[in-house]
VEXDREN-2710 file (C-alpha; in Angstrom, 1 decimal):
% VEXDREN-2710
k/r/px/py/pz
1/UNK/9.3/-41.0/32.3
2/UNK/10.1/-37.7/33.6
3/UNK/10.3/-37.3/37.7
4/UNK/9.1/-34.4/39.3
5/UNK/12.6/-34.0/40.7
6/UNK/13.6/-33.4/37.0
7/UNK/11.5/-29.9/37.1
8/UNK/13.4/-28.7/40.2
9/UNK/10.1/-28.3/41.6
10/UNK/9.2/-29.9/45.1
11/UNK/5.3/-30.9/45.6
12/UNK/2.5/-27.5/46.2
13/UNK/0.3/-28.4/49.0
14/UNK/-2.2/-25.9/47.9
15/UNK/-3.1/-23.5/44.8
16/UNK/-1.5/-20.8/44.9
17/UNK/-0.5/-17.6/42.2
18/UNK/2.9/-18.1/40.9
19/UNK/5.3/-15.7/39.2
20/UNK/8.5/-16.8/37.2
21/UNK/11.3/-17.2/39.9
22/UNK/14.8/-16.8/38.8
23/UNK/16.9/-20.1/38.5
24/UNK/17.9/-21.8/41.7
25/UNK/19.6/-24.9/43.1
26/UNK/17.4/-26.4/45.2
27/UNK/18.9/-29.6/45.8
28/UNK/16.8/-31.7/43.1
29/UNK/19.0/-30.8/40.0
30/UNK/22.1/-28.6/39.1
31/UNK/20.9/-25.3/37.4
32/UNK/23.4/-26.3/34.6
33/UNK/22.0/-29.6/33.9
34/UNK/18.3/-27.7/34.1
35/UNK/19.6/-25.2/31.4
36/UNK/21.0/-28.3/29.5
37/UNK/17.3/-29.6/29.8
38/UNK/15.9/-26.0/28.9
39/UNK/13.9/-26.3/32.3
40/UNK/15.6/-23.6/34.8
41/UNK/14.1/-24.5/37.9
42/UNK/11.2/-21.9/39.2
43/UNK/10.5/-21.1/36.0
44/UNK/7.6/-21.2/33.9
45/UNK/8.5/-24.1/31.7
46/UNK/8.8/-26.1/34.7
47/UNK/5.9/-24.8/36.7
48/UNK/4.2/-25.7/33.9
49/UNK/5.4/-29.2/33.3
50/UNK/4.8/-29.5/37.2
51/UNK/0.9/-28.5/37.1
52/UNK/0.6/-31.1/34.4
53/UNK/2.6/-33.9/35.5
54/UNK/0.7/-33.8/38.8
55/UNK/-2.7/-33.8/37.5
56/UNK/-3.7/-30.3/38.4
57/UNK/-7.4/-29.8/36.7
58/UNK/-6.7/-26.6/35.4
59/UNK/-3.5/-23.9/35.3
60/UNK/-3.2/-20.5/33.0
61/UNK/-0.4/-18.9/31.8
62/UNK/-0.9/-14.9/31.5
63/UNK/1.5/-13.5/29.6
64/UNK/2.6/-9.8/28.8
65/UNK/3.1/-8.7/24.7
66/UNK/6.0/-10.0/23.9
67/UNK/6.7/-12.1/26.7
68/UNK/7.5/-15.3/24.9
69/UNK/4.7/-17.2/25.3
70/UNK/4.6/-19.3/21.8
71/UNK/8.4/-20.2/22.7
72/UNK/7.0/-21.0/26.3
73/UNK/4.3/-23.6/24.2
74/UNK/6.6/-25.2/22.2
75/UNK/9.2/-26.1/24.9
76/UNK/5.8/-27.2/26.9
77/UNK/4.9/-29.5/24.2
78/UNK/8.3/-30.7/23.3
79/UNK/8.4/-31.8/26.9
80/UNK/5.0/-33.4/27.4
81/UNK/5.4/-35.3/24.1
82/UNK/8.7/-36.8/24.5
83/UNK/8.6/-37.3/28.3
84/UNK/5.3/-38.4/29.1
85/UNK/2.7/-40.6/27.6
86/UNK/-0.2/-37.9/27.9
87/UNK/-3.0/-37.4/25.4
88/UNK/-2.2/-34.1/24.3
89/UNK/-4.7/-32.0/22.3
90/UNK/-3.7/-28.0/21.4
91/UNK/-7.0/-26.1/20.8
92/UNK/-6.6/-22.6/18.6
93/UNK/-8.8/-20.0/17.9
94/UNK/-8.0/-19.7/14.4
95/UNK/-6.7/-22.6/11.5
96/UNK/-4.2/-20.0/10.6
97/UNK/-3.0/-20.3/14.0
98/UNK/-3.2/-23.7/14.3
99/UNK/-1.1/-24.1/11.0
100/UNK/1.9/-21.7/12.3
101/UNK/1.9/-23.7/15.7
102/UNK/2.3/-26.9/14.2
103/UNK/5.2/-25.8/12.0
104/UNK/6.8/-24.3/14.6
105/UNK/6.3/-26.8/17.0
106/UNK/7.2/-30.2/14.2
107/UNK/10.2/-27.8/13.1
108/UNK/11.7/-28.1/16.9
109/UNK/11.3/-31.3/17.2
110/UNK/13.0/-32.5/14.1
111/UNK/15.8/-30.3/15.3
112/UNK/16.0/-32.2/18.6
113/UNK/15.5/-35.5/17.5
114/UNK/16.5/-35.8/13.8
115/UNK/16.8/-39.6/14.5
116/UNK/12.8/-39.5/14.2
117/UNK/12.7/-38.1/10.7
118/UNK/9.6/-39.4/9.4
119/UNK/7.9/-40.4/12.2
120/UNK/5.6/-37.1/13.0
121/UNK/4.6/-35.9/15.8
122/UNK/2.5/-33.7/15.2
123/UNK/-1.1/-34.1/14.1
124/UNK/-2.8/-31.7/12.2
125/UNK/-6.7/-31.9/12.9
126/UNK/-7.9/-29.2/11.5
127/UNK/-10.3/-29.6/8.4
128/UNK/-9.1/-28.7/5.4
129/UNK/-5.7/-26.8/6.4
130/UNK/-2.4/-27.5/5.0
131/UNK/-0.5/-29.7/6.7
132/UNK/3.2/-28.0/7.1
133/UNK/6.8/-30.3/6.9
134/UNK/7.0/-32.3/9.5
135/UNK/3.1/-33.0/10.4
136/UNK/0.7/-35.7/9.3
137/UNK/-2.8/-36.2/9.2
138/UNK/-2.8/-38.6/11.9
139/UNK/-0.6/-40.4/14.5
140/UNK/0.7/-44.1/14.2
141/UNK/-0.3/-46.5/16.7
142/UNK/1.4/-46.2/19.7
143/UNK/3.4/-43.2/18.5
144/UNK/3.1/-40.3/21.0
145/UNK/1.9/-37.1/19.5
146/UNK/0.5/-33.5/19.7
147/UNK/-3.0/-33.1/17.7
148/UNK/-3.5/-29.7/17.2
149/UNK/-7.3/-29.1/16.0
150/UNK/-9.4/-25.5/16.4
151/UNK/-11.7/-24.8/19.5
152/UNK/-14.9/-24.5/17.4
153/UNK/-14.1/-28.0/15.9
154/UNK/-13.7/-29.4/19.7
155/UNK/-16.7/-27.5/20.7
156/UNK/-18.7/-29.4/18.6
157/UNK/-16.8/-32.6/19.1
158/UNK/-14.9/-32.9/22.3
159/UNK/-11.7/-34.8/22.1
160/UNK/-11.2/-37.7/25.2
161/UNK/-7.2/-36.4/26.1
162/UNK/-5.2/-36.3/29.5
163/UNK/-4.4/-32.4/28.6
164/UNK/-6.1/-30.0/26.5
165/UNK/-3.8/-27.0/25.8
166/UNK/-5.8/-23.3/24.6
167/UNK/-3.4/-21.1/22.9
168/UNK/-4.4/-17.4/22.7
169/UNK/-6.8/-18.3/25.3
170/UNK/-8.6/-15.0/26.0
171/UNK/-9.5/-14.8/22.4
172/UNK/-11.7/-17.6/23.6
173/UNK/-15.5/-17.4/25.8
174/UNK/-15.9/-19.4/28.9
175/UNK/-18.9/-21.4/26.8
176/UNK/-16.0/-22.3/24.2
177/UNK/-13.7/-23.6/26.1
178/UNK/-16.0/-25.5/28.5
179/UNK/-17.7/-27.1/25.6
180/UNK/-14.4/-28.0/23.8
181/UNK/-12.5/-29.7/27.0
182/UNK/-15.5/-31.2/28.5
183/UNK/-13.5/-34.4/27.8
184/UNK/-11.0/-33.5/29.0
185/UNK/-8.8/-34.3/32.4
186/UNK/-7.0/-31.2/32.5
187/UNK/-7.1/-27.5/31.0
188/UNK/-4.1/-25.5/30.4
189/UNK/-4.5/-22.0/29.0
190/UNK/-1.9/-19.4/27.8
191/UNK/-2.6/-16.1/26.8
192/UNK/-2.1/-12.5/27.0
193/UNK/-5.3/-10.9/29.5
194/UNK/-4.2/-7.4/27.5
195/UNK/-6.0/-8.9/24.1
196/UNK/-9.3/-8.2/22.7
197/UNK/-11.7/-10.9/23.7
198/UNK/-13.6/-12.8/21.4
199/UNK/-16.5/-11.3/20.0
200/UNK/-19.9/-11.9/21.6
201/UNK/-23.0/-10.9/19.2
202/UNK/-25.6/-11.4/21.3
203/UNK/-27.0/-9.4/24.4
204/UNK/-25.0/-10.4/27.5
205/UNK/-26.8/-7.9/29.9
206/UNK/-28.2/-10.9/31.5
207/UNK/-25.0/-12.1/32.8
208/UNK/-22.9/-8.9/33.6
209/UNK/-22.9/-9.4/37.3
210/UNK/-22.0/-12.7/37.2
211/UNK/-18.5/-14.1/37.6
212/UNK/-18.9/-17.0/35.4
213/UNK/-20.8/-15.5/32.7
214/UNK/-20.9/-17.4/29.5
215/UNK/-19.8/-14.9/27.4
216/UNK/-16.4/-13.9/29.5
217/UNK/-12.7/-14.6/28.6
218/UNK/-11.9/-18.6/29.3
219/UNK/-9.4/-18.1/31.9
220/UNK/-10.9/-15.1/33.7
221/UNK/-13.6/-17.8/34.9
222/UNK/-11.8/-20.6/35.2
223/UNK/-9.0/-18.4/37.3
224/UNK/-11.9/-18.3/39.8
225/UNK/-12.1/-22.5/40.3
226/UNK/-11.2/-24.2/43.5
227/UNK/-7.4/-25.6/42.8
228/UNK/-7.0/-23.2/39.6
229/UNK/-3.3/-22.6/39.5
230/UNK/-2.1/-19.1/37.9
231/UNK/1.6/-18.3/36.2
232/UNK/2.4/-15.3/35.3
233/UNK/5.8/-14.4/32.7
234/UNK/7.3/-11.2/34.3
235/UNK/8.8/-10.0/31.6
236/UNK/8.8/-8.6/27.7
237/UNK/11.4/-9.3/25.0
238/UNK/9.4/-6.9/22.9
239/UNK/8.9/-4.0/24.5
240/UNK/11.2/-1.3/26.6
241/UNK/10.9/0.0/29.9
242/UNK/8.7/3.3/28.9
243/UNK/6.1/1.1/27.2
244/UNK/5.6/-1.3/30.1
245/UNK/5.4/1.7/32.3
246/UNK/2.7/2.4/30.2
247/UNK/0.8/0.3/29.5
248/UNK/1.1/-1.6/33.5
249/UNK/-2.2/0.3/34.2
250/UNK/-3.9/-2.8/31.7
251/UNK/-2.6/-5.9/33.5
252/UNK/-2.9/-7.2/37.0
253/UNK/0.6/-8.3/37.4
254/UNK/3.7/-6.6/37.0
255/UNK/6.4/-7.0/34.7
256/UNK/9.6/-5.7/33.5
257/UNK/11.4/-5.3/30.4
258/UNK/14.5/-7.7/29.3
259/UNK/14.6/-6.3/25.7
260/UNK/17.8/-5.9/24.2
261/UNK/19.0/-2.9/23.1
262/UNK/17.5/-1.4/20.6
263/UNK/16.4/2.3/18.4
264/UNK/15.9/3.9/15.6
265/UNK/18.2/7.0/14.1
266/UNK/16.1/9.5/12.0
267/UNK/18.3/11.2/9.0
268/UNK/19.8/13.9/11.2
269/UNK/21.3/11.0/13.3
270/UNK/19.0/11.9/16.2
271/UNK/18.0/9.0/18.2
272/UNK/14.6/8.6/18.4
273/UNK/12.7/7.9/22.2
274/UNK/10.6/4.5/21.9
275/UNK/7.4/6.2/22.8
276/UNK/6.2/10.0/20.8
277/UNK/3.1/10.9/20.0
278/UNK/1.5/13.5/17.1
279/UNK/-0.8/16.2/17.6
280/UNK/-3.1/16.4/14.9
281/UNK/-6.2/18.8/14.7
282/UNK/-9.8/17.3/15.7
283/UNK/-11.0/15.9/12.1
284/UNK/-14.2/17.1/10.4
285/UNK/-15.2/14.2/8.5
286/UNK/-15.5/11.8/11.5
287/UNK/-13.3/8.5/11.9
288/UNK/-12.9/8.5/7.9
289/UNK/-11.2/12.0/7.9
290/UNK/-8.7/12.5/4.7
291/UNK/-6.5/14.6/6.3
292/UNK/-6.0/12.5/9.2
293/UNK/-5.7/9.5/7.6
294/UNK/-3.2/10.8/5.1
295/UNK/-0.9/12.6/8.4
296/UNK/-0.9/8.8/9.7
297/UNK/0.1/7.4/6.7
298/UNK/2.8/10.1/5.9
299/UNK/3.9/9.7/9.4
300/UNK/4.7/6.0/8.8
301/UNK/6.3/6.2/5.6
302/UNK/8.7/8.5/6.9
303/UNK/10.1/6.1/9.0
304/UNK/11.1/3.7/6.1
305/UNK/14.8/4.3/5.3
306/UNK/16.0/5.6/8.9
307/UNK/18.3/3.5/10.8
308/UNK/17.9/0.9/13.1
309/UNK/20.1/-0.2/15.5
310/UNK/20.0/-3.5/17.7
311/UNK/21.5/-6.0/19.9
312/UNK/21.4/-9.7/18.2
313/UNK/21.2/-12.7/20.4
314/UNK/24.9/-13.4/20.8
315/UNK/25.4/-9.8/21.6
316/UNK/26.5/-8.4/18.4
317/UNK/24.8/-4.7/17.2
318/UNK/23.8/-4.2/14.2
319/UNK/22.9/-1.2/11.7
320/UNK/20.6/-1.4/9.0
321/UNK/17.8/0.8/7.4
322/UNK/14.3/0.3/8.1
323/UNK/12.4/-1.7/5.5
324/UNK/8.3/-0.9/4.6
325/UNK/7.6/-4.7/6.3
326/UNK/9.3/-3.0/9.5
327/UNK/6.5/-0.7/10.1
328/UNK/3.0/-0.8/10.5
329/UNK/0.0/1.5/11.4
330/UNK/-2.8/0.3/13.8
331/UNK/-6.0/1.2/13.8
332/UNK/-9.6/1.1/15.2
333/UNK/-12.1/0.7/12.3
334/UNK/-12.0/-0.9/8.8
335/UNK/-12.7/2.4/7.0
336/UNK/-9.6/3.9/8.2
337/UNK/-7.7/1.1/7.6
338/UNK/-8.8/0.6/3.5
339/UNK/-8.2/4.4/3.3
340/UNK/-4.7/4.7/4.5
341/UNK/-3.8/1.4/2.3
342/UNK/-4.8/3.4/-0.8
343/UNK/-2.9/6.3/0.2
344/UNK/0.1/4.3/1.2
345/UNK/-0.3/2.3/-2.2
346/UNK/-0.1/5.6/-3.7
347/UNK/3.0/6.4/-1.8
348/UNK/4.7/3.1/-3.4
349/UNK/4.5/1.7/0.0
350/UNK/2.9/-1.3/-0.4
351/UNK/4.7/-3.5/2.2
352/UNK/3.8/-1.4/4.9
353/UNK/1.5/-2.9/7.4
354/UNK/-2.4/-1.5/8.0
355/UNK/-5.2/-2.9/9.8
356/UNK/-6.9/-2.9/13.3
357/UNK/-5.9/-3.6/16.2
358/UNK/-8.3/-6.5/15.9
359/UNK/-6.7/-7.8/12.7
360/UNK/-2.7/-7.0/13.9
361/UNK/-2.6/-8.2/17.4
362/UNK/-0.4/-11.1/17.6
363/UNK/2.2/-9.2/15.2
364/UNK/5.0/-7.0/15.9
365/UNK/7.2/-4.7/13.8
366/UNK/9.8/-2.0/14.5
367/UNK/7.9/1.0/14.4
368/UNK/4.4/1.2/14.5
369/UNK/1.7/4.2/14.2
370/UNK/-1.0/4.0/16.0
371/UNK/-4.4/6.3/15.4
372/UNK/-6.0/7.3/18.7
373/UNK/-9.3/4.9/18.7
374/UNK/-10.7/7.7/20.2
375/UNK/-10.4/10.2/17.5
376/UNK/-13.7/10.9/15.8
377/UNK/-15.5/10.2/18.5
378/UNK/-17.8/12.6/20.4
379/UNK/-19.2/9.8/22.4
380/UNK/-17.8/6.6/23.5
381/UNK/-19.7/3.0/22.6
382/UNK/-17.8/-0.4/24.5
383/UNK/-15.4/-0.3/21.1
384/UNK/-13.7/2.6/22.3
385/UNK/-13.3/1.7/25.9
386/UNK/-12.0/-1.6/25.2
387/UNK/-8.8/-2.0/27.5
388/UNK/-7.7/-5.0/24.9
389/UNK/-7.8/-2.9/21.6
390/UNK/-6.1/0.5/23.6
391/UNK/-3.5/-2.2/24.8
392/UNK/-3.3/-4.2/21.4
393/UNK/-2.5/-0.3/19.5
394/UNK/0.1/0.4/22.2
395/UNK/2.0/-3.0/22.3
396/UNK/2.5/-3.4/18.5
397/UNK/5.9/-1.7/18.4
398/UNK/9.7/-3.1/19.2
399/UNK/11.1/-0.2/18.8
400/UNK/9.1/3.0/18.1
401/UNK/5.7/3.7/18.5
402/UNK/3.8/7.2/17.6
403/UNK/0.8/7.4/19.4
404/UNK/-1.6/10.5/16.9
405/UNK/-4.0/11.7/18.6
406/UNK/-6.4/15.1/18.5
407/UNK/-5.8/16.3/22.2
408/UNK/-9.4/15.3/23.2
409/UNK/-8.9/11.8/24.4
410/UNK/-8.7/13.1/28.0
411/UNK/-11.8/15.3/28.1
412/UNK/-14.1/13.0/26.2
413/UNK/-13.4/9.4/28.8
414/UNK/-13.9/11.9/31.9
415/UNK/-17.0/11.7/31.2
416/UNK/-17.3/8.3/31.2
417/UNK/-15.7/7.6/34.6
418/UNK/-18.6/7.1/36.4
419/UNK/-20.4/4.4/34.2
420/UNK/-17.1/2.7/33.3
421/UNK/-14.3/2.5/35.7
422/UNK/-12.0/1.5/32.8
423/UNK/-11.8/5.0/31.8
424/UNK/-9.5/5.9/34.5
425/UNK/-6.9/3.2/33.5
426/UNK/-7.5/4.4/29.0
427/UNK/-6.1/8.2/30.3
428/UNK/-3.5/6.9/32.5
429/UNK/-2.3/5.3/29.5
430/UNK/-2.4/7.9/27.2
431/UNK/-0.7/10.6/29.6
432/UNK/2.0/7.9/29.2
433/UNK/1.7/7.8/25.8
434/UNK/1.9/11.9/25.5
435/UNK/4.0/12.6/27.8
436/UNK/5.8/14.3/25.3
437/UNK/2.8/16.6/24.4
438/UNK/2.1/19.5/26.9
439/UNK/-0.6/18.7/29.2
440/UNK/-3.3/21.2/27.7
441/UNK/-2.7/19.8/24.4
442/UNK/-3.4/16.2/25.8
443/UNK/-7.1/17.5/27.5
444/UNK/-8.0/19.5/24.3
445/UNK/-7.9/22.8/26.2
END
C-alpha cells in the first residue's frame, strides 16, 4: 500500500487551488528517491495521487496545449493500479481515444513490470473496439486493473468504482459526466479549458445564467462544488514563449514555456520566428474562396523541405528537412477544408495535414497554417467567437505557426464587444498573432 508520506505531500485541511510546485525535501522523502518513484514531491503526479488516496470527491487537472497531460494520466494510472486496490474506471469521449490510452497506458506497464507479461491490466470496455497488445477484454479475479470504457457507454450504464477518471474532460457536458459517475466515489477530470466544448444541439437559452447549467463543460461546474480541489500544469513542452504570450488571454492560469529548443531554416538559411502571419486580400466568394484557399495551401507546402532544427531529450540537436506529415493547416469549416485537400492532392502533397480545428485538436505538428476563422465573415454567429476553436487554431504548432488573415478580424469583433465580452480576449490574441503585420493592415484600414 502506498503512504501518503510516499507522495511528499502532508495532509490539506481545506480545498484549496493548487499549481505545480517545484521539487522539495520536505522531510517525508528524498527528492532523489521521489524522482526514482517518478513522483517529485509538489508536483502534479503527486497532488494527484494525494486527492485520490485521501478520498477527495472530486479534483481537475487543467492543463495548457502541450502541457503533458496524457503523460501526467499514465503515470496516474500506473500508480493507482499498482499501489492501491482502487476500482478504477477511465471514461473517454471518443473509442478512438479510448483505444490510444489503453495502448499507451498497457505499453508502460509492461515496460515496468515485464514480470507480469500476460497478466493484463488493462481492460478495454468499449464495444466493439480493438483491443491493442497488452489489454484484454476483461480482468481476472482479484487482479487489479484499469477499465477504460467511453462516457456515453457510462452514461447509460454507470459503473460502481472507487475512482472515475475523464480524459479530455471539457470535450465533455456537465449532464455527461454526472450521469456516467453517478456511481461513482470520486471524479477526477483532466483536460485542457482552451478546447472546444462538446457540442450541444439543442436550445440552452434556458440555462445561460446559471452556473450549473446542463449543457456546460464537466469541470467548469464541478470546479464550483464545496471541497472541489483544482491543479493546474504551469507549463508547455509544445509551445514557445511568443505563443503562450499569446494565447494567455484564453486561460485563467498562467503558464510558461519549457520547450526545448527548437526552429525552422527556410532555403536562404533564414531562421524563421515561431509566430508570422499572411496578409491576404478580403475574399469574394465567402469562406469557400479559391484564391484563399489555394494561398493557404501554397503557404503550407512551401514549408516542406526547409530545415528543422531541435533539441532531443538527452540534449543532442538535430537537423533534418521537414517532411509533408510535419505540417498541417487548420481550419474553421468543412468546405475549406475538402477544398484545400484537393488542391494539396494536386500539389503531390498528400501527407500534409487538413481539417478543422474541431477535427485536429489533440494533434500537433511542426508547422501549422492556420486560416483566420474569421475570414469570410461579415457577421459573427457563436462559431466564430468560440475562444476553444481560436485557441485550438493557435496552439497546433511546435514550431512555426502562420496565422492568414484578411486584415478585418479587428474591425469586424469590435462590434461585438458589447454582446460578447469574449471579443476583447479573440483581438488581443490576434494582435499577438500579427504583430508582425502593421497595425492598419491588422484593423482593415
Amino acid at each position: 500500500m502506498i503512504d501518503l508520506s510516499d507522495l511528499g505531500l502532508t495532509p490539506v485541511t481545506s480545498a484549496a487551488t493548487e499549481t505545480d510546485a517545484p521539487a522539495v525535501d520536505n522531510g517525508h522523502q528524498p527528492v532523489a528517491e521521489a524522482k526514482r518513484l517518478g513522483l517529485v514531491p509538489g508536483s502534479a503526479l503527486a497532488r494527484s495521487l494525494y486527492s485520490a488516496w485521501s478520498g477527495e470527491p472530486v479534483t481537475i487537472i487543467d492543463s495548457p496545449p502541450g502541457a503533458g497531460k496524457t503523460t501526467l494520466l499514465v503515470d496516474l494510472l500506473e500508480h493507482l493500479v499498482e499501489r492501491t486496490d482502487l476500482r478504477i474506471v477511465v471514461a473517454v469521449p471518443t473509442r478512438r481515444g479510448g483505444t490510444d490510452l489503453a495502448e499507451r497506458l498497457a505499453a508502460q506497464l509492461a515496460e515496468s513490470h515485464p514480470e507480469e507479461k500476460g497478466r493484463p491490466k488493462v481492460v478495454m470496455g468499449i464495444a466493439r473496439a480493438e483491443i491493442p497488445e497488452g489489454c484484454s477484454a476483461s480482468a481476472g479475479i482479484g487482479e487489479r486493473h484499469v477499465t477504460i470504457r467511453t462516457i456515453a457507454s457510462c452514461a447509460g450504464n454507470p459503473p460502481e468504482c472507487d475512482v472515475m477518471i475523464f480524459d479530455e474532460a471539457y470535450q465533455a457536458t456537465y449532464t455527461d459526466v454526472g450521469f456516467a459517475s453517478d456511481a461513482a466515489a470520486q471524479v477526477l477530470m483532466v483536460g485542457d479549458p482552451g478546447q472546444i466544448g462538446p457540442v450541444v444541439t439543442v436550445d440552452t437559452r434556458a440555462w445561460d445564467n446559471q452556473r450549473d447549467a446542463p449543457h456546460r463543460r464537466a469541470p467548469e461546474v464541478f470546479a464550483n462544488r464545496e471541497g472541489a480541489v483544482v491543479l493546474r500544469l504551469d507549463c508547455t513542452y509544445r509551445l514557445g514563449q511568443p505563443t503562450v504570450e499569446a494565447i494567455a488571454p484564453l486561460y485563467g492560469f498562467p503558464f510558461a514555456s519549457k520547450r526545448p529548443e527548437r526552429f525552422v531554416t527556410d532555403r536562404n538559411g533564414v531562421r524563421l520566428p515561431e509566430l508570422s502571419s499572411r496578409l491576404i486580400p478580403t475574399p469574394t466568394g465567402g469562406t469557400g474562396d479559391l484564391d484563399m484557399l489555394l494561398t493557404v495551401a501554397e503557404t503550407a507546402a512551401s514549408y516542406v523541405g526547409m530545415e528543422i532544427t531541435e533539441t532531443l531529450r538527452d540534449g543532442t540537436v538535430e537537423t533534418r528537412r521537414l517532411r509533408q506529415r510535419d505540417v498541417a493547416i487548420v481550419v474553421s469549416h468543412n468546405n475549406q477544408s475538402s477544398g484545400i485537400r484537393a488542391i494539396l492532392d494536386s500539389l503531390v502533397m498528400e501527407d500534409v495535414a487538413v481539417g478543422t480545428a474541431d477535427s485536429l485538436q489533440g494533434g500537433q505538428w511542426h508547422a501549422v497554417v492556420a486560416l483566420d476563422p474569421v475570414v469570410g465573415h461579415a457577421t459573427l454567429t457563436g462559431h466564430q467567437l468560440s475562444e476553444g476553436r481560436l485557441c485550438v487554431m493557435a496552439s497546433r504548432h511546435m514550431s512555426l505557426l502562420t496565422w492568414v488573415h484578411d486584415g478585418t478580424a479587428e474591425r469586424v469583433l469590435s462590434g461585438y464587444l458589447e454582446e460578447s465580452p469574449e471579443a476583447a480576449k479573440h483581438i488581443a490574441v490576434r494582435r499577438a498573432l500579427t504583430a508582425d503585420q502593421p497595425a492598419l493592415q491588422r484593423q482593415g484600414a
